[in-house]
C-alpha positions in Angstrom: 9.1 5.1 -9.4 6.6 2.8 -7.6 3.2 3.8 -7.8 2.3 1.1 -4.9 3.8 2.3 -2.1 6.2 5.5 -3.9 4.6 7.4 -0.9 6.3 4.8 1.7 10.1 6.4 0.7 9.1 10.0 2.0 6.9 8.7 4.8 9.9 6.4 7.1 12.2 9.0 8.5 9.6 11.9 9.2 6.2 9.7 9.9 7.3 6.8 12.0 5.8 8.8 14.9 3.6 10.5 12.5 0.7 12.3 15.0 -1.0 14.5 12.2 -4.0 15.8 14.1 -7.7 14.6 12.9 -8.8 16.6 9.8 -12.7 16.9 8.8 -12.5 14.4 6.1 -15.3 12.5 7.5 -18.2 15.1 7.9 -20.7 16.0 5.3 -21.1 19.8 4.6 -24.6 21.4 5.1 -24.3 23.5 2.6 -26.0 23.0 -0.5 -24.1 21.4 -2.9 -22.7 23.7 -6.3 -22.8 21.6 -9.8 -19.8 21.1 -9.5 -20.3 19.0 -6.3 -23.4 17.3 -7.7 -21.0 15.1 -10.0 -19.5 11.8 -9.8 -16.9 11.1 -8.7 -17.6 15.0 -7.2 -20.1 13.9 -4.8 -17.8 11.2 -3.0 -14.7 13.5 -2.9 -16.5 15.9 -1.1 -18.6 13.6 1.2 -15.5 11.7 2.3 -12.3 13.8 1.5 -13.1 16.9 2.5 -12.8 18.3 -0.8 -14.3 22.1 -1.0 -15.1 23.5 -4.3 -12.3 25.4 -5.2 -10.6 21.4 -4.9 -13.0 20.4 -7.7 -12.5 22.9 -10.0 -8.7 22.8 -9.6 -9.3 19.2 -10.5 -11.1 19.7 -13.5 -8.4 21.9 -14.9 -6.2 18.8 -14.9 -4.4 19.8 -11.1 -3.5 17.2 -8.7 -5.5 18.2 -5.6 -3.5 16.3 -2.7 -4.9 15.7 0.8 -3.9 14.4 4.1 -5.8 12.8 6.8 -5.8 11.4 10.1 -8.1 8.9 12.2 -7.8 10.8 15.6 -6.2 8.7 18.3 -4.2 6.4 15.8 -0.8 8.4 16.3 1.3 6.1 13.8 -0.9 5.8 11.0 -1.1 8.1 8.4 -3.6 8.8 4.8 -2.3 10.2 2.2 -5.2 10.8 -1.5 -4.7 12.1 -4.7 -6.7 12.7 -7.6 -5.9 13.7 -10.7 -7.9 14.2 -14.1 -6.9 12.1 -16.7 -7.8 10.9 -20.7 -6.2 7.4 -20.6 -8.1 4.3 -21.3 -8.5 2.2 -18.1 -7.4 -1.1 -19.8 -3.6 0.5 -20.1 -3.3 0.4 -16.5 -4.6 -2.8 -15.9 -1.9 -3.4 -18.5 0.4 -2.0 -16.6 -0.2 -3.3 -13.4 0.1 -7.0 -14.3 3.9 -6.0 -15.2 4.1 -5.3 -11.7 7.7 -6.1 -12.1 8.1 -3.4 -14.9 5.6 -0.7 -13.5 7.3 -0.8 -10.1 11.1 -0.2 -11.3 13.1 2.7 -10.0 15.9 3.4 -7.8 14.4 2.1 -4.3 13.7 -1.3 -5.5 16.5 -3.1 -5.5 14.8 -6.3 -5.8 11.2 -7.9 -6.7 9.5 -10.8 -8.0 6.0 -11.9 -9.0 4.8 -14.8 -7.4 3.3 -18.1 -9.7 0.1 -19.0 -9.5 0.5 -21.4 -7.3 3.5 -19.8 -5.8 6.6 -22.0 -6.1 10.0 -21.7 -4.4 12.3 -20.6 -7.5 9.4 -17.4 -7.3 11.8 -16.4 -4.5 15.1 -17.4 -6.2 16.7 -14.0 -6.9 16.0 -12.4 -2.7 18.6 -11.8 -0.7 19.4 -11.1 3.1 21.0 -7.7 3.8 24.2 -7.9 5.9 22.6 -5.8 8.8 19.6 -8.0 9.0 22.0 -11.5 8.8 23.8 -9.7 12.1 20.0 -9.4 13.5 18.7 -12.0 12.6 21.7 -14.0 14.8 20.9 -11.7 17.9 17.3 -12.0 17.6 15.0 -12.9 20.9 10.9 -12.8 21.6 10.5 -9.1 22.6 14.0 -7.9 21.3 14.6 -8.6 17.4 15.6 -5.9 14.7 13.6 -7.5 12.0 10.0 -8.5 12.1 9.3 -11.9 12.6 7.4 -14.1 14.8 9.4 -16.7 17.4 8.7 -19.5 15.5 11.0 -17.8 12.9 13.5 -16.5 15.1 13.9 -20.5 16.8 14.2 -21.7 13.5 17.4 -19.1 12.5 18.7 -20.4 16.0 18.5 -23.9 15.3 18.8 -24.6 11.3 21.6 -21.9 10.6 25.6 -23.1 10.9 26.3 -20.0 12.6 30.0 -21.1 12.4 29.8 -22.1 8.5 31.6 -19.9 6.4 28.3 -19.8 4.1 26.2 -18.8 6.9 24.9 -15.6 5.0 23.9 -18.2 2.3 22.0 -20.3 4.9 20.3 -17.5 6.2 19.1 -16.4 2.5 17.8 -19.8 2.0 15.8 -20.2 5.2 14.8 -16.5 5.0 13.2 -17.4 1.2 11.6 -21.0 2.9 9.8 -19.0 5.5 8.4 -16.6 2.5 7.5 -19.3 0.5 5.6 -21.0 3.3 3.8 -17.9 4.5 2.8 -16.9 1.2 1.6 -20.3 1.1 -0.9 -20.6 3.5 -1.6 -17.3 3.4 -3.4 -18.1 0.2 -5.1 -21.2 1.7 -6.4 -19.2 4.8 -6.4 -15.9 3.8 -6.2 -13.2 7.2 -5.6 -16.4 9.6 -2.3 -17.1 7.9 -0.8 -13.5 8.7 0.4 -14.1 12.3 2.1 -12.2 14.6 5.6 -9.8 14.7 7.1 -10.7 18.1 10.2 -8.0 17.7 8.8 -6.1 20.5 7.9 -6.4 23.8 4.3 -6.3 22.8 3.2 -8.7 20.0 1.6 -7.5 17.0 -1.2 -9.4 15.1 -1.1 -8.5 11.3 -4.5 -8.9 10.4 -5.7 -6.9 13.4 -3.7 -4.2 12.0 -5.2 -4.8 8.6 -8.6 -5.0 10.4 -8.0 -1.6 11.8 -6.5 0.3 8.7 -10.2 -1.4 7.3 -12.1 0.3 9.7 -10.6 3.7 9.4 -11.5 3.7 5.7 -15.2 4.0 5.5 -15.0 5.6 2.2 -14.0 2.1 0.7 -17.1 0.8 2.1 -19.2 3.4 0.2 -17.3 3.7 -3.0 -16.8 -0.3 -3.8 -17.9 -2.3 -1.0 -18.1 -5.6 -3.0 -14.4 -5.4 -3.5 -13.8 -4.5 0.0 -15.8 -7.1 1.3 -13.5 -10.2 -1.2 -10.3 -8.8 0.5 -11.1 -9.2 3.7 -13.1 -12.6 3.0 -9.9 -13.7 0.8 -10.0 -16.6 -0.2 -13.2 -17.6 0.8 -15.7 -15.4 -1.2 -16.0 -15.2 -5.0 -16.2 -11.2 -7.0 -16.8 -11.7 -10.5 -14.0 -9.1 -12.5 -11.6 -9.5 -10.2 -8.3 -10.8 -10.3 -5.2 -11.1 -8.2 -1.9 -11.9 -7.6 0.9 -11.6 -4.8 5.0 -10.1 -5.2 7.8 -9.6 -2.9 10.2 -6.6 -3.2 13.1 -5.4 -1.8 13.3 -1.7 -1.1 15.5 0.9 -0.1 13.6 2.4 2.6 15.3 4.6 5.8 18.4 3.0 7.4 17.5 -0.3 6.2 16.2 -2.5 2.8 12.4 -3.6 3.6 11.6 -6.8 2.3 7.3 -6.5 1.6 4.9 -8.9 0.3 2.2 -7.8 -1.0 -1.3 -9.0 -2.4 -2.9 -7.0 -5.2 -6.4 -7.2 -6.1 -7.6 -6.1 -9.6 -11.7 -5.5 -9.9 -13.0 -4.1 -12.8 -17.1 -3.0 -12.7 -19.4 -2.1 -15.1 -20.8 1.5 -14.5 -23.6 2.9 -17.1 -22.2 2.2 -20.3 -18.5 2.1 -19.2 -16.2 0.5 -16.8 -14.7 1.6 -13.5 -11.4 0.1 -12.9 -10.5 -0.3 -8.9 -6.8 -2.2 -8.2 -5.9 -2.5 -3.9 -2.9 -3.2 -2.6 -2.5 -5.0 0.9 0.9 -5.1 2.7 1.1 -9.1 4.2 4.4 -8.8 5.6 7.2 -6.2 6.1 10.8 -6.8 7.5 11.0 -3.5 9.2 9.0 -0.3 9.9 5.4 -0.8 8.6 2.8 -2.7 10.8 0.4 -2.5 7.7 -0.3 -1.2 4.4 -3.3 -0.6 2.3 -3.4 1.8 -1.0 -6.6 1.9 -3.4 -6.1 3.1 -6.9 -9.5 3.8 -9.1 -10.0 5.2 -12.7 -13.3 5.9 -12.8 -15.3 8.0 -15.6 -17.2 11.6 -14.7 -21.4 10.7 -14.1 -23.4 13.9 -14.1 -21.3 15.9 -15.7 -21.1 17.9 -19.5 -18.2 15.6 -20.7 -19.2 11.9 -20.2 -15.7 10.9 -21.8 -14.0 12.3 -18.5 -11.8 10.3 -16.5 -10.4 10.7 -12.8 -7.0 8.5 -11.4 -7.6 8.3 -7.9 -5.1 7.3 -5.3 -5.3 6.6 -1.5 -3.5 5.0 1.1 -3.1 4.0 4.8 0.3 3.5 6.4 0.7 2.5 9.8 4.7 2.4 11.2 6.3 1.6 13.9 6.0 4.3 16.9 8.8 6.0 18.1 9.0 8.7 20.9 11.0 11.5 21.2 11.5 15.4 21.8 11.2 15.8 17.7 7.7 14.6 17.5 6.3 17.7 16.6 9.3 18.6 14.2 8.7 15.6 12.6 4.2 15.6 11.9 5.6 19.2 10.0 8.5 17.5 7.4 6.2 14.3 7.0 2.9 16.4 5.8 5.3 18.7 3.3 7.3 15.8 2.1 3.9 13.8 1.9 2.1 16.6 -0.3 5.1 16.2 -2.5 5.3 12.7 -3.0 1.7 12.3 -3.9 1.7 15.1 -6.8 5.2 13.5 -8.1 3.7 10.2 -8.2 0.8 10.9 -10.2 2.9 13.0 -12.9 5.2 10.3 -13.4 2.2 7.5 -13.7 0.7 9.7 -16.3 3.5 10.0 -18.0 3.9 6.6 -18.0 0.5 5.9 -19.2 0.6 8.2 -21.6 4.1 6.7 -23.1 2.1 2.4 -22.7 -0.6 4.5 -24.9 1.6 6.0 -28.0 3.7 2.6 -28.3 0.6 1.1 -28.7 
C-alpha cells in the first residue's frame, strides 16, 4: 500500500478523462456555525471542504469522512481528501515517511529508490525499462511518442542507442537512468525551471505550469500552511525552518503500463500552542505515462477549541491531473472513478493507521 499516491491505482482507467462536475467546496456557509464547527481543524474543513456537520461528528467518532472535488473547467484533474481521527504521535509518521522505501511497499510498486543527498548515479542502479516502453521509446517522434519525454530525450535514444546491438534493452536502461540522474540533478539546482517540457503530443506540455495550476486550484493550502506552500514553489531558493526534504523514483504498476515517477517530498513540522503540527507534500516531477502532475498533502494536526486537547486528525488531499482522452464513455467513466475513488481513500487511511499503530507497539 502506498500512502503517496495509493489513490493513483483506482484513478488511471476510470479518471483519465475524469470530468466530475464542480462541487461547493469552496464557499463559506452563512449559517452560524454549531460547536462542533467552531473547532480546529473543524473550522477549515468546513470553510474549504465543504464539510456539513453531520461530516464532523462522523469524524469525531473515529469515521473516515471522504470527499471529492472538482475545479470547474479543469476536465482531467481530479481532488480526492480524507480525514480521519486518530491517537498516534506525529513523530511515528515522520518516522515512517523517511523509510519511504519501506512505507511505500505493496504490490504496485515493483521498483523504488531513495535518492542521496546529493543524488548520485548508483541511486538509480536497480531501474529498469519495461519492454513496451524500449519498443516506444525506438518509435518515438516530437508530437507522436508513447512515453513522456521531451525531444531532447527522444534525439538522444535515436542517436546514442545501438538499435542493432543485441544489448540494446541494456543501452536503453542505462541512458534512461542518465537522463533521470541529470534531471533530478538540476532540478535540485533550479528548482520549477528544471522541469521542462513532455513533447509526446501534438501540443507540448510544460511541467511546472501544470504544477503551477494544480497550486492555484488549491487555495486551502494557502490558508492552512502557506509558509510551506510558499518553500515548494520557491524550491530551492527560499529557506523554512522544520522542514526537510528529499526526492525518490518508483516504478509502479499503473493501467496498461508500469509508470516510472519522481517525486519530491517535503517534510515541515510547526509549532502550534503547546504542540506540533506535522504537514509532509508530495510533488510529482516527472511521470512516464498518464499523469501531467501530482500534488498530495498529508497533515496530523492536534484538535484547538475543543474538550479533548490530546485529539488528533490525519488529513489527506490530493490533486491529479492525467492525460485527457475522449470518448462515448465519458460519462460512464466520471461515475466508476468517484465510487472507486471514495473507496480508495477510506482503504488507505485504515491501512496507514494500522500501520502506525503496529511502528507504535514495536516501539
Amino acid at each position: 500500500m502506498k500512502p503517496l499516491s495509493f489513490i493513483r491505482l483506482f484513478l488511471v482507467f476510470t479518471a483519465l478523462a475524469l470530468s466530475i462536475q464542480p462541487s461547493h467546496a469552496y464557499a463559506e456557509r452563512s449559517a452560524g456555525a454549531s460547536p462542533v464547527m467552531a473547532r480546529k481543524p473543524h473550522q477549515f474543513l468546513q470553510r474549504y471542504l465543504d464539510f456539513s456537520e453531520k461530516d464532523l461528528m462522523k469524524m469525531e467518532k473515529g469515521k473516515v469522512v471522504v470527499k471529492l472535488f472538482e475545479k470547474g473547467g479543469v476536465e482531467n484533474e481530479v481532488g480526492a481528501f480524507g480525514v480521519v481521527r486518530v491517537d498516534i504521535p506525529k513523530e511515528v509518521l515522520i518516522k515512517q515517511f523517511r523509510d519511504i522505501e519501506t512505507f511505500t511497499a505493496s504490490d504496485a510498486v515493483k521498483q523504488i529508490g531513495k535518492f542521496s543527498n546529493p543524488p548520485c548515479r548508483e541511486d538509480l542502479q536497480t531501474l529498469t525499462v519495461d519492454e513496451k516502453d524500449i519498443r516506444d521509446l525506438k518509435k518515438c517522434k516530437p508530437g507522436h511518442c508513447k512515453m513522456k519525454i521531451d525531444t531532447a530525450a527522444m534525439k538522444r535514444f535515436q542517436t546514442e542507442v545501438d538499435w542493432s546491438s543485441p544489448d540494446y534493452r541494456e543501452h536503453v536502461t542505462t541512458l534512461m537512468r542518465q537522463i533521470l540522474f541529470d534531471y533530478v540533478t538540476d532540478y535540485l539546482k533550479r528548482g520549477n525551471a528544471a522541469l521542462g517540457e513532455y513533447h509526446d503530443q501534438e501540443q507540448p506540455l510544460r511541467i511546472a505550469d501544470v504544477f503551477q495550476e494544480i497550486v492555484q486550484n488549491s487555495p486551502y493550502l494557502a490558508e492552512y500552511v502557506p509558509e510551506l506552500l510558499t518553500y515548494i514553489r520557491d524550491f530551492p531558493h527560499g529557506d523554512l525552518p522544520g522542514v526537510e526534504s528529499f526526492l525518490y523514483w518508483s516504478k509502479e504498476e499503473v493501467g496498461l503500463k508500469p509508470v516510472i515517477n519522481v517525486f519530491h517530498v517535503f517534510m515541515y513540522t510547526r509549532e502550534q500552542g503547546e504542540g506540533e503540527e506535522v504537514f509532509i507534500a508530495t510533488k510529482q516531477i516527472y511521470a512516464s505515462h498518464y499523469f501531467e502532475g501530482f500534488l498530495s498533502f498529508t497533515a496530523f494536526v492536534d484538535e484547538v477549541g475543543g474538550d479533548n486537547p490530546t485529539a488528533s486528525y490525519l488529513m489527506y488531499l490530493n490533486r491529479s491531473r492525467f492525460d485527457q482522452l475522449k470518448g462515448a464513455l465519458k460519462g460512464v467513466i466520471v461515475t466508476l472513478a468517484k465510487g472507486k475513488v471514495r473507496k480508495g481513500v477510506k482503504k488507505y487511511f485504515r491501512e496507514v493507521r494500522e500501520r502506525l499503530k503496529a511502528d507504535l507497539i514495536l516501539e
